[in-house]
C-alpha positions, 0 to 999 in steps of 0.5 A: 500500500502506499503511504505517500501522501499526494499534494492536496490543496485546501480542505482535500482529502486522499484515501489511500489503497487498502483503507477500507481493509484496515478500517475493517480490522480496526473495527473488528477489534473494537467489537472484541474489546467490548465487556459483554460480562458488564450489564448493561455493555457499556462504550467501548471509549470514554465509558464512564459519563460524568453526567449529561446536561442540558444546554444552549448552543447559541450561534454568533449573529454577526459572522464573517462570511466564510464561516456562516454555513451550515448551523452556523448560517444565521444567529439562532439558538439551538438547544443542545445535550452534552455529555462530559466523560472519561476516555478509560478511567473510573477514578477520576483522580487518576490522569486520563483524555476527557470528552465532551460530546455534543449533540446540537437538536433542532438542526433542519437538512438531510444528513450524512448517515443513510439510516438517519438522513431525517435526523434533526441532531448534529455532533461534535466530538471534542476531547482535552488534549488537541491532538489524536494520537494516531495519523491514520488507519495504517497507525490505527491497526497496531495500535488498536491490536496492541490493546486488544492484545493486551486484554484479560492478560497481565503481561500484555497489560503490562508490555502496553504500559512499558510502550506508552510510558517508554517509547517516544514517538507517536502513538505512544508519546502523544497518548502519553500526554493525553493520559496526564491530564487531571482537570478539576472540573469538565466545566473548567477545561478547554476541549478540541475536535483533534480532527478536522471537519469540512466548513462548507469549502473550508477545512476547520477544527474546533474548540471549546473554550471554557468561561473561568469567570462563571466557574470558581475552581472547586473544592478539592474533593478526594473521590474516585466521582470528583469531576461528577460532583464538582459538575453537580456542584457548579450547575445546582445554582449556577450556569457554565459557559463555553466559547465554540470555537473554529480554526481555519485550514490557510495551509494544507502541508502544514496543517494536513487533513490527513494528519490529526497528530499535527497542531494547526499553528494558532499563530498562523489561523487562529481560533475564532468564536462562532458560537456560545454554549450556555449550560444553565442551572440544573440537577443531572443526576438522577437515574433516569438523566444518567441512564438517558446519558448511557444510552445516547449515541455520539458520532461526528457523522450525525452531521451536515454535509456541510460540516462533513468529517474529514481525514482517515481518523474521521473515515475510520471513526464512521465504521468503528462507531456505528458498529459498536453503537450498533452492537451495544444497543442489541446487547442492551436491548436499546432502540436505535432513535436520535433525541428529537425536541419533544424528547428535551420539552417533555422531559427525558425518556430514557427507555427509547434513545440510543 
């Protein structure tokens, strides 16, 4: 196969021969790492939510014009659901990738999926380190059967760990860092897309910059659940804010699509808001909201074309999260349905959104 990446221009994309047998591989292995043991299955990444709020997705009126497309073509104010989580962690107090995944309601037009071309959500999936760790699905396979390699086994356990913490280059090193992260609140960190994502003609990431003045830092809380309860903490009297956030792709070497290793240099594109997300007070944690939040499904897929993903992380992404969402619903006996408005007006109804 080949692995020399063409000239592309802004925004383009290359997808090299025998992709789609990699992607196959990536997502065969990420079938075998699901716990079927653990009722219900849960996410096979960032299994363990800190809670799943209501918010506001609050679109900029007075945008530049390359940038008012799609959800961003006019101010308006969507509502929206966010579900914070940990990448592998159940103790919070031990370093691990966060995510932030949000899923804007309301948005009219045809989307991507086949299966939910009708669908009125649209994702965006950010984690706190803003980089992948991984270039592509070539780099995906060894990666992903290292880790199925080391499952239910002490040694390979360890071997995984003696690569992450020891070898310094990419995957390893990036992953590192990534795991490093110890935030004391979902509401105080600042969230990337770490792939890029179609903005009309344009190539762009995002980010989601939190408002610090809103959020003072927390109490120190000395549980495996802190970032839950600083979360229900803030939003049982007070809202959290956070600025949405696009980069511009003004140079296709030095900022790839096919890359999502490689920062996009901030000096030379720098972040611009298009967007406020408005979280308002709110008690989250009750079972049924907690169930509701387990049972959402998240792809950057459930998207525009407009805002379509980009780059072979995203393409790989598209199989390897339909599969195991897919896979979790019939283990868990969960129907496949998009949150709708009515959903968010009349209260949550966990027993019929996957």
């Amino acid at each position: 196969m080949s692995t020399t990446t063409p000239s592309l221009g802004l925004g383009e994309e290359w997808r090299p021969a025998g992709e789609d047998a990699l992607i196959e591989r990536v997502k065969a292995l990420s079938l075998d790492l699901l716990d079927t043991t653990r009722k219900p299955v849960r996410r096979g990444q960032h299994p363990k939510q800190h809670g799943c709020v209501r918010a506001e997705f609050i679109v900029e009126p007075d945008l530049a014009p390359e940038l008012r497309h799609g959800l961003f073509r006019e101010g308006r104010v969507f509502p929206a659901l966010i579900r914070f989580s940990n990448g592998r962690e159940w103790d919070d107090r031990k370093g691990d990738i966060h995510g932030m995944a949000i899923k804007v309601l309301g948005v009219e037009g045809e989307k991507i999926l086949e299966s939910e071309k009708d669908a009125m959500t649209q994702d965006f999936v950010l984690a706190d380190h803003p980089v992948f760790f991984v270039r592509d699905a070539t780099d995906y396979v060894p990666f992903s059967e290292a880790i199925s390699g080391a499952k239910g086994s002490w040694i390979g356990l360890g071997l995984f760990v003696f690569r992450l913490l020891f070898f310094g280059q990419p995957p390893w090193s990036i992953l590192r860092a990534a795991l490093n992260n110890k935030p004391d609140s979902p509401l105080r960190t600042q969230f990337w897309s770490q792939t890029p994502y179609r903005l009309d003609r344009l190539a762009v990431k995002y980010s989601c910059r939190p408002d610090l003045s809103l959020v003072p830092t927390p109490l120190a809380y000395d549980s495996a659940d802190k970032l839950r309860i600083a979360l229900s903490a803030h939003l049982e009297t007070h809202e959290a804010r956070f600025d949405f956030l696009v980069q511009v792709q003004t140079n296709p070497i030095t900022m790839p699509v096919e890359d999502p290793t490689v920062a996009w240099d901030e000096t030379a594109s720098p972040y611009r808001k298009v967007a406020t997300i408005r979280i308002p007070p709110q008690q989250f944690y009750t079972p049924k909201q907690m169930t509701f939040g387990e049972n959402l499904s998240f792809t950057p897929w459930h998207s525009l074309p407009v805002h379509q993903p980009l780059g072979g992380i995203n393409r790989t992404r598209k199989a390897v999260y339909q599969a195991v969402s897919t896979r979790r619903r019939e283990l868990n006996g969960v129907a496949m349905r998009e949150p709708t408005l009515q959903d968010v007006d009349e209260g949550i109804r966990s027993d019929e959104v996957a």
